[in-house]
N, C-alpha and C positions, 0 to 999 in steps of 0.2 A: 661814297656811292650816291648820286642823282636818286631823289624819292619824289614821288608821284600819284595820287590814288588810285587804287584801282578795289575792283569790290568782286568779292564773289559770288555768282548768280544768284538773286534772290527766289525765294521760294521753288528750291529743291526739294524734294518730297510730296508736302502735301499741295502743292500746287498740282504735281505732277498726276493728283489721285483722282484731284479735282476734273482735268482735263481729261481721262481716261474717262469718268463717270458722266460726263458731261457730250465728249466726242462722238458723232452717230458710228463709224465705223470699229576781296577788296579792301579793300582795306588799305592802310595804310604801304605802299611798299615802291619796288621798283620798277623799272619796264620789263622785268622778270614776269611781271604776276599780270595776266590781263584778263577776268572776267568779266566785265563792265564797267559802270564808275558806283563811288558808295554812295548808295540811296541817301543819304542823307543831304537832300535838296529840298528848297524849297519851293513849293508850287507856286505857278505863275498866279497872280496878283494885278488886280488893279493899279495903278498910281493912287494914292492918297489924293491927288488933288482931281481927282475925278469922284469921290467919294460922296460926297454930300447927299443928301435927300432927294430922293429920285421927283417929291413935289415942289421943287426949289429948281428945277433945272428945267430949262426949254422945252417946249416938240426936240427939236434938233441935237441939241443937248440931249436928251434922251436915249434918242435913237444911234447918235456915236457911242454914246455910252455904251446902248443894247450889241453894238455890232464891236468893242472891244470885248465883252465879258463876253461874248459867244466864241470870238476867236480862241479866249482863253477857255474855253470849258467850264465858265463859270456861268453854269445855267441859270442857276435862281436870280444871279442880278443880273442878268441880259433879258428873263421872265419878266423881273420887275420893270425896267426899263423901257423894254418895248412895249409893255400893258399902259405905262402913263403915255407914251409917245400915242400910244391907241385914241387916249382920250379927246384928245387934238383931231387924230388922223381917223374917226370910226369907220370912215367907208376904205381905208386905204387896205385892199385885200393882200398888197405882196407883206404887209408892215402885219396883218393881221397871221398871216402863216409862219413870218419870223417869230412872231408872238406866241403861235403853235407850236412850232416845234421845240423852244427853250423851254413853257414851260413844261410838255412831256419830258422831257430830256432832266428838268431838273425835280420829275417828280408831281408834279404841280397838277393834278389829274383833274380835279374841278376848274380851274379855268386854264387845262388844254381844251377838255370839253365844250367850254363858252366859246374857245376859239373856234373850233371844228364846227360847230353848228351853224356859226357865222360864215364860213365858210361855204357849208352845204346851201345856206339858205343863199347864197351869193349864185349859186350855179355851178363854184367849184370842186371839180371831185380829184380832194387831194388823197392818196390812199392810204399815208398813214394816218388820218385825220379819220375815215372813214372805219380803220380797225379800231381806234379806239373808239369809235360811236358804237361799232357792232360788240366791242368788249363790254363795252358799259350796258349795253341790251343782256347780255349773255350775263351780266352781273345779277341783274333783276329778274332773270329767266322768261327775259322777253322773247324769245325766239324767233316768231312771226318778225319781229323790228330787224333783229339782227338778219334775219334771210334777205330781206328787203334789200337793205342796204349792199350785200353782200351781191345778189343776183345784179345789183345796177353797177357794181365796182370794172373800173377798167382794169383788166387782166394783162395788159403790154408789157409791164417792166417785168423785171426777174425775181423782183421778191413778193409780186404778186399771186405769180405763176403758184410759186410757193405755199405765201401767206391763206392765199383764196379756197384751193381745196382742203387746206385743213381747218378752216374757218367752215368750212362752208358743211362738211363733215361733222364737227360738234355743233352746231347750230341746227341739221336737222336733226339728230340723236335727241337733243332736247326736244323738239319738237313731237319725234317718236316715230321719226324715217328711219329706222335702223338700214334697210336698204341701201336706200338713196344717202344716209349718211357714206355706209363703207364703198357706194359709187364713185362720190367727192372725192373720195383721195386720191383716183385712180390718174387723174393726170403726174400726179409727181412720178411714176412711170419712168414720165417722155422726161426727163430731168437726170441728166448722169449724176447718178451718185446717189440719189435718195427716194429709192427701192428701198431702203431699211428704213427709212424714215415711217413710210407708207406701212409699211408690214408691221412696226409698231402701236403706230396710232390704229389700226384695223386691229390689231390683238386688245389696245383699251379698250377700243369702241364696244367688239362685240364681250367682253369680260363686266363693262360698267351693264349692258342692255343683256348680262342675264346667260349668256352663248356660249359657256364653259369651254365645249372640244372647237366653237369654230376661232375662239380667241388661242388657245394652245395652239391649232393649227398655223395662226399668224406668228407668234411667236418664237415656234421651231423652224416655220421657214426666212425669218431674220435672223438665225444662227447663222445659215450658210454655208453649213459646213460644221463638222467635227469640233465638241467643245473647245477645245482646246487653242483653235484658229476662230473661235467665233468674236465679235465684237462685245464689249465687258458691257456693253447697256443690253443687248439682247440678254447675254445671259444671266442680266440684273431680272428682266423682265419676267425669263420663265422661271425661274427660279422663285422668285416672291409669288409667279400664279399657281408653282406644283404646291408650295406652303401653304396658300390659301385654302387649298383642293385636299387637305391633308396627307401629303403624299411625300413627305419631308424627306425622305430616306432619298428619294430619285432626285429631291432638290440639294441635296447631300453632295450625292455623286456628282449632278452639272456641277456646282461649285469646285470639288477638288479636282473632277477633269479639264478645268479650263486653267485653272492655278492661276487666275486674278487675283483673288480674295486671298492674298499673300497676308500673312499676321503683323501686326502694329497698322496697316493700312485701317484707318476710323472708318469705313464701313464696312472693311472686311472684320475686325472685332465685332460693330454689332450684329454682323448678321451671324459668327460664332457665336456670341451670347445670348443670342433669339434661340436660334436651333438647340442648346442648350437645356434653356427653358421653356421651348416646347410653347412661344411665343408667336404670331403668323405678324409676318410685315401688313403694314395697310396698302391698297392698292396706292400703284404710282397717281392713277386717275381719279378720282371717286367723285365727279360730276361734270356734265358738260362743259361749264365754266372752267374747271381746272382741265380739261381734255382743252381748250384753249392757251390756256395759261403755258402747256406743255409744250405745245405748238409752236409759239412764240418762241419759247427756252430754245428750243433743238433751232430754229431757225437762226438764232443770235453766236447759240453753241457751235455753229456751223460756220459761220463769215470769219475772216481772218480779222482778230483784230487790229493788227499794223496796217491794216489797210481802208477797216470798215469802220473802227471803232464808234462814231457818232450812230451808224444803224446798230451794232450791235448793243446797245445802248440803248437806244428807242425801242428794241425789241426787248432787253430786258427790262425796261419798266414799263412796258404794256404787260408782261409776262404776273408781274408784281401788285400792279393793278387788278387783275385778276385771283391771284393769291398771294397777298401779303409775304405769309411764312411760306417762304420757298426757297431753302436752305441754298440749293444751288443756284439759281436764278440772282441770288443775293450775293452768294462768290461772286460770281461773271461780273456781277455791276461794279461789285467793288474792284476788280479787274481793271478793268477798264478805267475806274476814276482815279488807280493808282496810275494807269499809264498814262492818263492827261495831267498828271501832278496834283488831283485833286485828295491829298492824303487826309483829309480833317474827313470831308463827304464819306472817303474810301471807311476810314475809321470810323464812322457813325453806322453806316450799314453792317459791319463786321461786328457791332455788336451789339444791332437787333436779332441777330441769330441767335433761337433757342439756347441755351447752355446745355438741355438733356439728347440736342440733337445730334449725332454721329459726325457731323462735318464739322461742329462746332471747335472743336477740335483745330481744324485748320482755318477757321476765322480767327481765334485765338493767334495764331503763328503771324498770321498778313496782320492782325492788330499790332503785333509789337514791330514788326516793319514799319507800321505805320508811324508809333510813336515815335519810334530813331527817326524817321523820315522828319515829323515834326519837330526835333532837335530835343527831346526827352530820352535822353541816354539811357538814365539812370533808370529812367520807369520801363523802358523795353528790358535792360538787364534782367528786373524785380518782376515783371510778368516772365519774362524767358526761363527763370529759377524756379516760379512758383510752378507752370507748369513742368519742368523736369524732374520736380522733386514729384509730383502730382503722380506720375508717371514712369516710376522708377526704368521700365521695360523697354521706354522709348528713347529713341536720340534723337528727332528731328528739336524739339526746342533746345537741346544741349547745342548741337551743330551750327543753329542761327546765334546762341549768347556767344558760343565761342568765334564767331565771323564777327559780332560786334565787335564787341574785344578787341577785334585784330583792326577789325576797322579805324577803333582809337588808338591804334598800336599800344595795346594792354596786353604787351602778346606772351609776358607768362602767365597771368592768367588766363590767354585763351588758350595755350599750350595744355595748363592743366582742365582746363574746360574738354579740350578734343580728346586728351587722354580718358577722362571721363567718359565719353561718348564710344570710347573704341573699348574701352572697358565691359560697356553693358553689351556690345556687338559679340563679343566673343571669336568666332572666326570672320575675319577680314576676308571678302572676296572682289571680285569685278566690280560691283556695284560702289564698293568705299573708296574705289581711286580719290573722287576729290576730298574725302575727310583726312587721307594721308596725307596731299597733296596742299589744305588747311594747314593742318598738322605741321610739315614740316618748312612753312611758312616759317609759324610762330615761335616753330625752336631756331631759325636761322635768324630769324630779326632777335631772338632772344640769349645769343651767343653761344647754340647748341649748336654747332655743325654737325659733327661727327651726328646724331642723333637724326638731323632735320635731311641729311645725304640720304640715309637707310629709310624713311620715309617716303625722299622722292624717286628713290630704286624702288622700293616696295611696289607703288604706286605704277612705276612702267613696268611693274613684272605684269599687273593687274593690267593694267591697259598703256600697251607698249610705244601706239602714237600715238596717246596723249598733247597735241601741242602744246597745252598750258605747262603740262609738266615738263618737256622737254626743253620747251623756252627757257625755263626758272633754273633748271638744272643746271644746264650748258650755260648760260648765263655765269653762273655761280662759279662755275667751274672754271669758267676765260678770267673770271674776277680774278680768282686765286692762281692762276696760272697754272693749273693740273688739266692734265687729261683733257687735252688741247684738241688733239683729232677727233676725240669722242665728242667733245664741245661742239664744236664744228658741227658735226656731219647731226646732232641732235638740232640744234639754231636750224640749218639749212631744211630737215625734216619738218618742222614747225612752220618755217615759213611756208613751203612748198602746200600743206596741209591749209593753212589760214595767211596766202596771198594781201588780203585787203584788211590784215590785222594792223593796224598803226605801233601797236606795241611789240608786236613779234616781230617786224620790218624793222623797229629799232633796235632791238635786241641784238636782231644777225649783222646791224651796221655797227652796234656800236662794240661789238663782238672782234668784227675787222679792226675797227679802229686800235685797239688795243691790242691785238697780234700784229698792227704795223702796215695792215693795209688801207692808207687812206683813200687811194684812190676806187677803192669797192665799196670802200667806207661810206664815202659821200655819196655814192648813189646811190645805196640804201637808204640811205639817211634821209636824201633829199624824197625818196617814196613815203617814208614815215612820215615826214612831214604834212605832204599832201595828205596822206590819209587823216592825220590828226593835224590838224594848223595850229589849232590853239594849245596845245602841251608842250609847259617851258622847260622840259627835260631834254624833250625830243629837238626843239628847238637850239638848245643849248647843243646838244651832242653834231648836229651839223654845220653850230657854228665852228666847233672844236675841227671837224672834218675838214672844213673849208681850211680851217688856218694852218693844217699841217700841209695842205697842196698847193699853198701859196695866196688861194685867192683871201688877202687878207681883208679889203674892204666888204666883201660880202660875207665872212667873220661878222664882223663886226654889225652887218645889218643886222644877222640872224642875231645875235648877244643881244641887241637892240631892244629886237624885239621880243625877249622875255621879259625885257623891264614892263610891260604893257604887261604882264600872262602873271598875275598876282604871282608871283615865283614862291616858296617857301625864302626865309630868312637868312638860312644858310647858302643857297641857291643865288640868292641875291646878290650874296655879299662878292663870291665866284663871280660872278657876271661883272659886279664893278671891278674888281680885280683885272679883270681880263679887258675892259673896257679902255683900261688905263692903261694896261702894259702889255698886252696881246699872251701868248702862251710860250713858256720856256720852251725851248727844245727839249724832247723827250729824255734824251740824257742828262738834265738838267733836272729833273724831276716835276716838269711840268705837262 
């Protein structure tokens, strides 16, 4: 059977805790298994021969430099770069704003600083140059500076509209306009969607300035509605301000009528083990600077990042700037620097978070992705074990060692890894489809069929369309030549369900192929293709297409061109085989 990689979604769980907290409202195998590809890539890089000493290279030199490593996401050497290019170029304002916004972007908050001011004193009012001027006021509880600044800001784009009344809001609170601070916010209003946004920061505001019942008032009207339907950050919110108010019993009941704070979830344990002990959480806010710092957060938390990522990124290190330790603030970035490849950056923030903090927990998790990401196998397994053993109660670090595992096709050890993990579960429900679905992976690549079949039943009993499952099944099933109609009609549900899947499109061709329809065959095939180009399975399977319908020179292109697609060894060999002698007739055993 054709093997190919493919990976299973990374950060299942506590990514998922992280997003809910945060939100205002593979492995080794066949074209059976399609959840992404396995993380273990390398992040883009410089060329080597572009490397050398940023004072040994030109103005110009520099400046290509500065503008490859910004393409790549690699902020600190495009920072660096265009800071020498500066030196040449001082008055060059567009070269001074590139210079701005890498170094924010990679951290560099003292000379984004130099840059912004140079900027301001130029006469330009760039706006995120201008929040970080007003951040850095709001650092030294400059006030009067940050209003200033803030009253002159151009309000036209969208994340100003934003940015500006909730800047504008803890800049006078500092000041000691409680007013005119919970005034500020009232544009985001006129903004779909962030009416909660608004109703939270008025519940900080008036709780940091002293106003017990009028911050509870804010609070319960960003519920919206009956615990239960309310948003998990509202009812983060009153619930830490009934605990404050020592009223723990009523912050009792919000918790278990809303059923967020579900057990093994890291902050749903500590806020069990505060209430416990009779413990009161610390305000989300506890100064105008961090009533900034939050602003930022919920703004960054809010952009999509497939599509913002570089803002939501300047917003989470404005955010960071303002409060260092900011457990979430600190996910989101490392978020983001995993989706630009930047796994070393990504890992270095994942483990400046606390260890006594409640999320730390799921920094731990994205760290050991991170180190597979980096090609340290062995050391992801050894953190993945240390926290499961750590942890007897939990599966999330079992679930990721055993998708390693499988990743390396180690797959009775990750067999016995998932089994572990279903072990501490106890009852199996809806929720475990994909650990079955793992699961009976590792016993199908492991010579269990009989074992890994009753997993991927189990698994549709739990959730019925499934495509990943139905794919791997029916698959498996046309493989072995059993339960050919059920094959079918599961392949055709999968596809129907995930159209624009490359792997599932190949599956249901290569499905025909093998039942003897070449000619449906091929024009699945040739869809899979399109969707995936570069996959020399997929490729292969429509060269095979082509050659049963006769068209044998465009065989033979497709064959071709897997010799280009690093093919696996065995794969290769197939390919010259067939290069040479094209393919037996089907009764011939070819």
């Amino acid at each position: 059977m054709h093997r190919t990689g493919r990976n299973f979604a990374r950060g299942l769980g506590g990514a998922a805790a992280v997003v809910m907290f945060a939100t205002l409202a593979g492995c080794a195998g066949d074209n059976r298994e399609n959840l992404g590809e396995d993380p273990a890539r390398a992040g883009a890089r410089l060329p080597a021969a572009v490397i050398e000493p940023a004072g040994d290279r030109s103005p110009f030199g520099n400046y290509l430099v500065g503008l490859l490593a910004e393409r790549q996401h690699d902020y600190g050497r495009a920072a660096e770069a265009f800071g020498h290019a500066l030196q040449d170029s001082p008055d060059d304002m567009a070269l001074t704003q590139r210079a701005f916004y890498a170094a924010l972007q990679a951290g560099r908050y003292d000379a984004a600083l130099r840059h912004a001011d140079r900027l301001e004193a130029a006469g330009l009012d760039t706006p995120i140059a201008r929040l970080l001027q007003v951040a850095g006021s709001m650092r030294t509880a400059d006030y009067p500076a940050a209003l200033r600044r803030l009253e002159a800001m151009d309000r036209s784009s969208d994340l100003a509209r934003l940015s500006v009344p909730l800047a504008l809001g803890w800049a006078r609170l500092g000041a000691g306009e409680t007013a005119r601070a919970l005034a500020a916010l009232a544009p985001l209003d006129e903004i779909s969607g962030f009416r909660l946004l608004r109703l939270l920061h008025e519940g900080f505001i008036n709780e940091l300035a002293g106003r017990p019942a009028a911050a509870e008032a804010a609070y319960r009207e960003a519920m919206d509605g009956p615990p239960a339907d309310a948003p998990l950050r509202a009812v983060r919110a009153l619930g830490g301000f009934l605990e404050r108010q020592d009223r723990t019993a009523e912050a009792r009941a919000l918790y278990q009528a809303h059923g967020g704070f579900a057990p093994g979830e890291p902050l749903a344990d500590d806020t069990a083990a505060r209430l416990a002990e009779g413990r009161k959480p610390e305000p989300l806010v506890g100064s105008p600077a961090e009533g900034l710092a939050e602003s930022f957060f919920d703004i960054a938390s809010a952009l999509p990042r497939d599509r913002a990522g570089e803002v939501v990124l300047i917003y989470a290190r404005l955010a960071l700037y303002l409060k260092p330790d900011f457990p979430l603030a600190q996910l989101l970035l490392g978020e983001v620097l995993d989706g630009f490849g930047r796994y070393e950056e990504a890992a270095e923030i994942y483990r400046k978070i606390d260890s006594q903090d409640p999320l730390a927990w799921i920094a731990q998790l994205r760290l050991a992705d991170n180190i597979y990401d980096l090609g340290d196998t062995e050391g992801a397994i050894a953190l993945l074990r240390r926290m499961a053993d750590s942890r007897p109660e939990r599966t999330d670090a079992l679930i990721r060692l055993g998708n390693i595992l499988r990743y390396k096709e180690r797959f009775k050890e990750a067999a016995a890894t998932y089994d572990e993990a279903v072990a501490r579960i106890g009852t199996v429900d809806r929720d475990h489809w994909s650990l079955l679905y793992s699961r009976g992976i590792a016993l199908e690549r492991s010579g269990r069929w009989e074992q890994a079949e009753a997993d991927f039943l189990h698994a549709l009993e739990l959730e019925p369309e499934q495509p990943f499952v139905l794919n791997y099944l029916g698959y498996s099933w046309v493989e072995k030549g059993i339960n050919l109609d059920r094959a079918r009609s599961m392949l055709e549900r999968a596809v129907a369900k995930r159209p624009d899947d490359g792997y599932i499109v190949d599956s249901m061709g290569w499905a025909l192929y093998k039942l003897g329809e070449h000619e449906k065959a091929a024009a699945y095939l040739e869809r899979a293709v399109a969707l995936q180009p570069q996959d020399p399975v997929i490729n292969d399977h429509l060269g095979d297409a082509y050659w049963r319908v006769g068209r044998t020179k465009e065989a033979r292109i497709q064959w071709s061109r897997v010799l280009g697609m690093d093919p696996e060894p065995k794969l290769l060999d197939e390919i010259r085989r067939k290069l040479e002698k094209g393919l037996q007739p089907p009764d011939a055993g070819g």
